[in-house]
C-alpha positions as CSV (number, residue, x, y, z in Angstrom):
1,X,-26.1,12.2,19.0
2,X,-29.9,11.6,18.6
3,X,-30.3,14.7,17.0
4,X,-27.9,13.8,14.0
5,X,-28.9,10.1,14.2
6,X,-32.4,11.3,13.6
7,X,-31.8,13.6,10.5
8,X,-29.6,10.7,8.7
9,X,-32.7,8.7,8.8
10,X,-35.1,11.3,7.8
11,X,-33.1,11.7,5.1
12,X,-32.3,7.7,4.4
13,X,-36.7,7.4,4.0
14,X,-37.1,10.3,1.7
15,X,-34.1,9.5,-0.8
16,X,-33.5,5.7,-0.6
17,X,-36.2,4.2,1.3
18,X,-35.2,0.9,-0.6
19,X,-32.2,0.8,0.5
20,X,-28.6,1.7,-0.9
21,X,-26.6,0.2,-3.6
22,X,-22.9,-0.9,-2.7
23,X,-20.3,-1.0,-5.0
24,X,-17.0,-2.4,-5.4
25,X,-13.6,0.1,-5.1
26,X,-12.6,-0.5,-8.8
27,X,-15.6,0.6,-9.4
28,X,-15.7,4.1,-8.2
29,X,-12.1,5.0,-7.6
30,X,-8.9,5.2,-9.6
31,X,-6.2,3.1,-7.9
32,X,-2.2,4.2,-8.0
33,X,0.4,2.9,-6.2
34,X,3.3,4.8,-4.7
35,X,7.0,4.8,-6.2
36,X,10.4,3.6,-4.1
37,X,12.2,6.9,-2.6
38,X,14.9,6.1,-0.4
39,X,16.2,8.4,2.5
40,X,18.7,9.3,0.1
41,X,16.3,10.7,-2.4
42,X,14.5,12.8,0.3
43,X,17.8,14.2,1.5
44,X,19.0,15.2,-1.8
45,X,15.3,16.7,-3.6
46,X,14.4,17.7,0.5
47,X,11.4,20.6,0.0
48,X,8.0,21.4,1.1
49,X,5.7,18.7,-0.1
50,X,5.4,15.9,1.8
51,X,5.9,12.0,0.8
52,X,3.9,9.8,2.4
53,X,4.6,6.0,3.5
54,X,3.1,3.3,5.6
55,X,3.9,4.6,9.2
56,X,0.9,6.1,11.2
57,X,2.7,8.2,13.3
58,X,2.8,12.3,11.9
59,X,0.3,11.3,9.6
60,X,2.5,8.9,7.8
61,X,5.2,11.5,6.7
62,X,7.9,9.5,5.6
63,X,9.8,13.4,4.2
64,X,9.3,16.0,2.0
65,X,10.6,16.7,-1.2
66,X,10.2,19.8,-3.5
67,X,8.4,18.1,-6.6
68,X,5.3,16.4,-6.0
69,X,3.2,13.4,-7.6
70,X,-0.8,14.2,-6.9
71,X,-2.5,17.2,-6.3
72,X,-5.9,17.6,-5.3
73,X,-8.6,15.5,-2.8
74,X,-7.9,11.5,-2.2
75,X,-7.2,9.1,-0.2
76,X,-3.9,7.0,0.5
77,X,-3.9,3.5,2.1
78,X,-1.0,1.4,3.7
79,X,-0.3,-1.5,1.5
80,X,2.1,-3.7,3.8
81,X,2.9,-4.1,7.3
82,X,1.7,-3.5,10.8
83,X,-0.6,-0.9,9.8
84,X,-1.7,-2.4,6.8
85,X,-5.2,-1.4,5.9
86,X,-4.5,1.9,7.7
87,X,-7.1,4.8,5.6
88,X,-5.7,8.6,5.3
89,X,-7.3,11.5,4.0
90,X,-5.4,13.8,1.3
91,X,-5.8,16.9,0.0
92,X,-3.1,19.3,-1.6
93,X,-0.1,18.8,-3.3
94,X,2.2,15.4,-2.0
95,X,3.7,12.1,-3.2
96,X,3.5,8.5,-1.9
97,X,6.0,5.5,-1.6
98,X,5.5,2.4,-3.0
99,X,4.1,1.0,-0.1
100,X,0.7,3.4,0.1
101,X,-2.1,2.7,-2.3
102,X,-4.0,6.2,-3.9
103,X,-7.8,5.8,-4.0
104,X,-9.1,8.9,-6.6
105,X,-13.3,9.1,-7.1
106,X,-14.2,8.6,-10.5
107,X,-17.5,9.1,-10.8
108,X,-19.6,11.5,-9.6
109,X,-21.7,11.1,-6.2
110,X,-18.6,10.1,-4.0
111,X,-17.9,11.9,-1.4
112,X,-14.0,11.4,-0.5
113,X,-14.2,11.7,2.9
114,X,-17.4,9.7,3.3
115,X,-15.5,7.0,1.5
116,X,-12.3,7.5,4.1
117,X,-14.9,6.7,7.3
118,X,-16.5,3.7,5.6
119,X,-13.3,2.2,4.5
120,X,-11.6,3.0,8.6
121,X,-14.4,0.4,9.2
122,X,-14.1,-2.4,6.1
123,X,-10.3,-2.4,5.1
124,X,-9.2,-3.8,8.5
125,X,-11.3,-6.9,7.7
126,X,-9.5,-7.4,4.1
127,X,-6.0,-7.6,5.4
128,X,-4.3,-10.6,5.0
129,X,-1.7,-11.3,7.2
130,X,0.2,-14.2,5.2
131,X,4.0,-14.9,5.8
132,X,3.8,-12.8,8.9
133,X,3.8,-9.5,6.8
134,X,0.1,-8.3,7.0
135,X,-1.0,-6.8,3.1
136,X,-3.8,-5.4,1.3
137,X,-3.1,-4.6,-1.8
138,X,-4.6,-2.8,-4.8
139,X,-6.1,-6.2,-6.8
140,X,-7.6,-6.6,-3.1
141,X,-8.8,-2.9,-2.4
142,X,-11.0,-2.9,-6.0
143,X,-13.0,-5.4,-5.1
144,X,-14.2,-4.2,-1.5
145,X,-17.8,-3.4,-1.6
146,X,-18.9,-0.5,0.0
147,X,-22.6,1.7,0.7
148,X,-23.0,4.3,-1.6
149,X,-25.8,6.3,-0.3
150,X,-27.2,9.7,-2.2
151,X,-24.7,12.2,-1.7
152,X,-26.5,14.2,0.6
153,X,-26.5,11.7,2.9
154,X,-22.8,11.3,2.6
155,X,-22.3,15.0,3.0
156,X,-24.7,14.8,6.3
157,X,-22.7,12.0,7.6
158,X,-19.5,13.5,7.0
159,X,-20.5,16.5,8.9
160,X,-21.3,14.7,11.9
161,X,-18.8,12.8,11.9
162,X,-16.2,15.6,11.5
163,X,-17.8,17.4,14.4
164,X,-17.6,13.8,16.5
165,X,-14.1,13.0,15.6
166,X,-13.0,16.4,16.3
167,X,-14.4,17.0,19.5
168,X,-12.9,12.9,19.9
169,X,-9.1,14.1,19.4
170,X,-9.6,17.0,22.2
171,X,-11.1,15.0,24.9
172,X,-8.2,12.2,24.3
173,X,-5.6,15.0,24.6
174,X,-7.1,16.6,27.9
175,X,-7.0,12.9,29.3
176,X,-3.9,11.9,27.8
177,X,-2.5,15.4,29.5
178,X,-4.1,15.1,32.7
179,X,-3.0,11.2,33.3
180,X,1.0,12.9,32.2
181,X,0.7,15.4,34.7
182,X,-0.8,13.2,37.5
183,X,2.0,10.5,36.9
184,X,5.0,13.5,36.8
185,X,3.2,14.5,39.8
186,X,3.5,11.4,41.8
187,X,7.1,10.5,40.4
188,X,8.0,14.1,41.8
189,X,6.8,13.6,45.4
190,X,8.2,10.0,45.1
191,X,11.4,11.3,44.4
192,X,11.2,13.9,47.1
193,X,10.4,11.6,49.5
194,X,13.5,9.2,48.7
195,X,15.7,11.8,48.4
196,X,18.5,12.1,51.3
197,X,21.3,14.0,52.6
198,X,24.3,12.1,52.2
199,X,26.0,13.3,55.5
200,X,22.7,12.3,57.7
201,X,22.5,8.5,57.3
202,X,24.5,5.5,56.0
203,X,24.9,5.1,52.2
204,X,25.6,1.5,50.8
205,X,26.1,-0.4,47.4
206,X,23.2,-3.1,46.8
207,X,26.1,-5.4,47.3
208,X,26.6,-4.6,51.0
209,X,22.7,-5.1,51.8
210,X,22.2,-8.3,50.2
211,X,22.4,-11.0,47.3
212,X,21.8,-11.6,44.2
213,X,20.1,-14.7,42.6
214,X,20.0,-15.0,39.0
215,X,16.5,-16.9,37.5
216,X,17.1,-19.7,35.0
217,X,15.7,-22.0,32.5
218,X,12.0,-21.2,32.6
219,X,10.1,-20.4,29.6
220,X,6.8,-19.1,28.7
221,X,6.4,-22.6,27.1
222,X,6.4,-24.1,30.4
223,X,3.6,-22.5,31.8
224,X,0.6,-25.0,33.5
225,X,-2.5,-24.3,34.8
226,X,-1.7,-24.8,38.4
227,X,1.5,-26.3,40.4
228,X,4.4,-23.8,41.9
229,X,3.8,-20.5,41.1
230,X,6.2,-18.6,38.7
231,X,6.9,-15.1,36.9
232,X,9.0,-14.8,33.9
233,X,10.5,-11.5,33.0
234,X,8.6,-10.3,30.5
235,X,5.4,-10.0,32.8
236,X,7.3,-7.6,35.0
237,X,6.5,-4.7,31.8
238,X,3.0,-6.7,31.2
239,X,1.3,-7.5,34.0
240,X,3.1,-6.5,37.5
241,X,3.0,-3.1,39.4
242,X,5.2,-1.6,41.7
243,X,4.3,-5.4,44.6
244,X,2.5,-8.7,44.3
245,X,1.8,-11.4,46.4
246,X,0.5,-14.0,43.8
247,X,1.3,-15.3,40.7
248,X,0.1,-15.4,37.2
249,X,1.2,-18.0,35.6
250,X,2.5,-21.8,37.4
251,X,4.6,-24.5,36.7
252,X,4.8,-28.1,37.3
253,X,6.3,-29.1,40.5
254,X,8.8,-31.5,38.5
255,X,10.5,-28.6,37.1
256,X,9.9,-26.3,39.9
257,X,12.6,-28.5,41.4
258,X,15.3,-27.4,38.6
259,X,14.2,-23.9,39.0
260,X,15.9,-20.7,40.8
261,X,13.5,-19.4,43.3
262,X,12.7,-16.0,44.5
263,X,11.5,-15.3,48.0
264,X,8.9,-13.4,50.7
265,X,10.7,-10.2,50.5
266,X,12.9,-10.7,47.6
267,X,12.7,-7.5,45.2
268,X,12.9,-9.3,41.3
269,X,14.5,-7.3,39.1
270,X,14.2,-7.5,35.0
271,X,17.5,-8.1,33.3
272,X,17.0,-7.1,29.7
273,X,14.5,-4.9,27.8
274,X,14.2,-3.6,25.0
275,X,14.2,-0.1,25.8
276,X,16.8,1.5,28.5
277,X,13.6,3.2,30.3
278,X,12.0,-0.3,31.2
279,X,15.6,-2.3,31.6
280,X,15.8,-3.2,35.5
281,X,12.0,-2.7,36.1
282,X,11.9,-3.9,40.2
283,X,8.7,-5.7,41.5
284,X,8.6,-6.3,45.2
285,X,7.9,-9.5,46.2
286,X,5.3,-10.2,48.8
287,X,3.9,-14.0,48.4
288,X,5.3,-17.6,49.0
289,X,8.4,-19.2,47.7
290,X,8.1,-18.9,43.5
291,X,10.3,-20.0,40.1
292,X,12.1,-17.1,38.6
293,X,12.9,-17.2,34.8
294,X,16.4,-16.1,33.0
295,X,17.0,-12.7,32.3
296,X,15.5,-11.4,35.8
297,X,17.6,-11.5,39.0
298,X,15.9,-11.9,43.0
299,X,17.7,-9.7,45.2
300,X,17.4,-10.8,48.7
301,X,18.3,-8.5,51.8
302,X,17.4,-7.3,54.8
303,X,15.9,-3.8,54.3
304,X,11.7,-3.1,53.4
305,X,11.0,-4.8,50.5
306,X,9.0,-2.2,49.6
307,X,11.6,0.6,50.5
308,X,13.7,-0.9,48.0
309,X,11.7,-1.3,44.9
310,X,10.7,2.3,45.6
311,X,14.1,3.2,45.4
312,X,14.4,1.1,42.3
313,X,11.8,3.8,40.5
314,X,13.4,6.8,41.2
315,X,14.7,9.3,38.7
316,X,18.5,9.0,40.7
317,X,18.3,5.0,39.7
318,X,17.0,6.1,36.1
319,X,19.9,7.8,35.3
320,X,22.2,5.5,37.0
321,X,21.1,2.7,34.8
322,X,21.5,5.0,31.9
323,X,25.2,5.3,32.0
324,X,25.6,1.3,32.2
325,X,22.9,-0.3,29.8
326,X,24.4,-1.7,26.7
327,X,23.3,-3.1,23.5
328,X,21.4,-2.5,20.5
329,X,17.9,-4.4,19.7
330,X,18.0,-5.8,23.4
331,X,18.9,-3.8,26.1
332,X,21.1,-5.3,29.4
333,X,22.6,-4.1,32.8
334,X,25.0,-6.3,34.3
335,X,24.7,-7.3,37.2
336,X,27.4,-5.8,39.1
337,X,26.7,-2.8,38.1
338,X,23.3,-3.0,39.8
339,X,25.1,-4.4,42.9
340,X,27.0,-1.1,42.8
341,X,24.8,1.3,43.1
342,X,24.6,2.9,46.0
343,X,21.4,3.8,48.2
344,X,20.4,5.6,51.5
345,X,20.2,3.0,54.6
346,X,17.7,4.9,57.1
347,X,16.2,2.9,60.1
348,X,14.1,0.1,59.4
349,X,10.8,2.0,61.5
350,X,11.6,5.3,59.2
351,X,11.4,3.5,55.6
352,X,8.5,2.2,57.1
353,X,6.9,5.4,57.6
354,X,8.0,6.2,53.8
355,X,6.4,3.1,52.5
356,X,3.0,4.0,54.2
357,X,3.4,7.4,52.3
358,X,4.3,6.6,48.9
359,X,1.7,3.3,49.2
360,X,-1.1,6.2,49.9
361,X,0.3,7.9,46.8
362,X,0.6,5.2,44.8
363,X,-2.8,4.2,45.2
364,X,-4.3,7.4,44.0
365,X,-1.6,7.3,41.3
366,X,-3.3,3.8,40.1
367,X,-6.8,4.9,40.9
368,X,-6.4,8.0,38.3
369,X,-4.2,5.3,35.6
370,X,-7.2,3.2,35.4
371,X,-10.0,5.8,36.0
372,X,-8.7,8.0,32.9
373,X,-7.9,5.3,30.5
374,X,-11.1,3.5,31.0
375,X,-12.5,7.0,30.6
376,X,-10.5,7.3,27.1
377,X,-11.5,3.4,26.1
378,X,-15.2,4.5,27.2
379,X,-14.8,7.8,24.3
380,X,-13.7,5.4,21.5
381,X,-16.1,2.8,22.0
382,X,-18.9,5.1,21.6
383,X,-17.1,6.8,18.6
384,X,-17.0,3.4,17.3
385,X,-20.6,2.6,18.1
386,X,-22.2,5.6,16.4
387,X,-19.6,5.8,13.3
388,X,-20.8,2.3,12.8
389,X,-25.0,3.2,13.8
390,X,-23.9,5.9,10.4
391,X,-21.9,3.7,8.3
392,X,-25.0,0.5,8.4
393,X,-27.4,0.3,5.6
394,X,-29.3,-1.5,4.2
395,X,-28.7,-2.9,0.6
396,X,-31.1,-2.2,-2.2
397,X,-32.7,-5.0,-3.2
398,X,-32.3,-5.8,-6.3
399,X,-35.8,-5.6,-8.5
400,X,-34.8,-1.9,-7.1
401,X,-31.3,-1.7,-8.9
402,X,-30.1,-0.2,-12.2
């Protein structure tokens, strides 16, 4: 990146050693909102040109219809929302919903997609996030101030940075691929390994192995900075792995006392989620006497801790849950159905020996999660770095200005 880096400021000395004049949105651009299009209207005009709306996944196709509003190079903002402040690149023919802005250059010396990389950068800082529904809308946008360096710069920039984001978006896929493969890898041999004939060993419901004790009461509210230790369901998907020993989070010892309690080999067990694929996430339990919260059961038996919450990962318990978790924004399995599923009793020594081979597995497993990730999180920081090393300058001062 030196390379680039150094061009950009051979150029920045020989065409604005000054500096660079910013100007406002309202100056430079035209600014259109979308129109309202319901799912009905896409479904009944459906074509080839697509409609754009506030989501970020696909681009932010919301459908595609066979008339279309704009045609030609811009750039389309979302207006309300989670991913309010969101910057797209658009060029062809395509329509937007009323809840995308349209940003059009109106003056000469704008380059469009110079303007989409600066504004990535500043429209995040303009969103306001007032009655819980984050917005930045158009009387907003106009009066953002941006760099507007000679456009050869811009072009220069944009090069480099289309080369850099580019190159970005295939290292993230190879990553994003090889951390998939790795993890389908290591749920295959898990699986494998847990995987018994029926005829060779004893098969038993949960309920024949052991009880189940139902948390109560405690509340993220509750939480202290030391006293009894505690886990409340949620930090089962947030925070746990596959066992622990310690805690998080504590609670007083007043109400520990009106607290359920989950023991040194209990296996905890979340009760709600609110997607089926996380519903009944198991965490063995390896530490001293703790407070469990509601929505989370401790099963306590007499088999491997471990063994179990293996079990509890398997495909065969995936699809098992499938067929019994109801509802519709929040996701439950009740409780006897979990008691009645049925798993593989081999001798204590040989889940033991099955343990030691999916704990060897599952520590490479977690050694490539966090190696590849922090190699990904490593990527988009430097993106971030040099697109905002490009995207500085410094103002003209203003004896120097028209």
């Amino acid at each position: 990146m030196t390379k680039p880096m150094n061009r950009i400021e051979k150029l920045i000395t020989e065409l604005c050693p000054e500096g660079v004049e910013f100007k406002s949105i309202g100056e430079i651009c035209q600014i259109n909102r979308g129109r309202v299009m319901s799912k009905d209207y896409l479904k009944n005009n459906a074509g080839d040109y697509p409609v754009y709306s506030s989501q970020t996944v696909e681009d932010g196709v919301f459908g595609r219809i066979k008339t279309y509003d704009y045609d030609g190079e811009y750039l389309t903002w979302t207006t309300d929302g989670a991913n309010a402040g969101s910057i797209f690149y658009r060029k062809g023919k395509f329509s937007i919903t009323n809840v995308c802005g349209l940003l059009k250059a109106k003056v000469d010396g704008v380059n469009t997609k110079f303007l989409l990389y600066i504004l990535a950068i500043v429209s995040k800082k303009h969103v306001s996030a007032g009655m819980g529904n984050p917005k930045i809308m158009s009387n907003v946008m106009e009066r953002i101030e941006v760099p507007i360096p000679p456009l050869a710069i811009q072009q220069e920039i944009v090069k480099i940075l289309d080369t850099f984001t580019t190159l970005k978006a295939e290292l993230e896929a190879e990553l994003e691929a090889e951390l998939e493969a790795r993890k389908k890898q290591y749920d295959y041999y898990r699986d494998e390994l847990l995987t018994f004939n029926e005829r060779e060993l004893r098969w038993a419901p949960l309920r024949e192995i052991g009880i189940m004790i139902r948390g109560n009461g405690l509340q993220k509210k509750d939480f202290t900075e030391s006293g009894v230790g505690c886990i409340h369901y949620g930090q089962l998907y947030t925070y746990y792995g596959t066992y622990a020993n310690k805690t998080k989070t504590f609670v007083s010892p007043e109400l520990a006392k009106k607290l359920k309690k989950a023991r040194k080999g209990d296996v905890l067990i979340s009760g709600v989620s609110e997607n089926i694929k996380d519903v009944c996430k198991p965490l063995g339990w390896l530490g001293d006497e703790i407070c469990i919260s509601g929505d989370m059961f401790a099963f306590r038996h007499n088999q491997n801790t471990k063994f179990i919450t293996y079990l509890l990962q398997t495909t065969s318990f995936s699809r098992y849950k499938e067929r019994f978790a109801h509802g519709a924004k929040v996701i439950r399995v009740k409780q006897d159905k979990i008691l009645d599923y049925k798993i593989p009793i081999p001798p204590l020594a040989e889940q033991e020996r099955i343990v030691a081979i999916l704990d060897k597995f599952a520590a490479l497993a977690n050694d490539i999660s966090i190696g590849l990730p922090a190699e990904l999180n490593a990527r988009r920081k430097q993106y971030e770095y040099y697109l905002d090393k490009l995207l500085t300058f410094t103002p003209l001062k203003k004896e120097y200005a028209n």
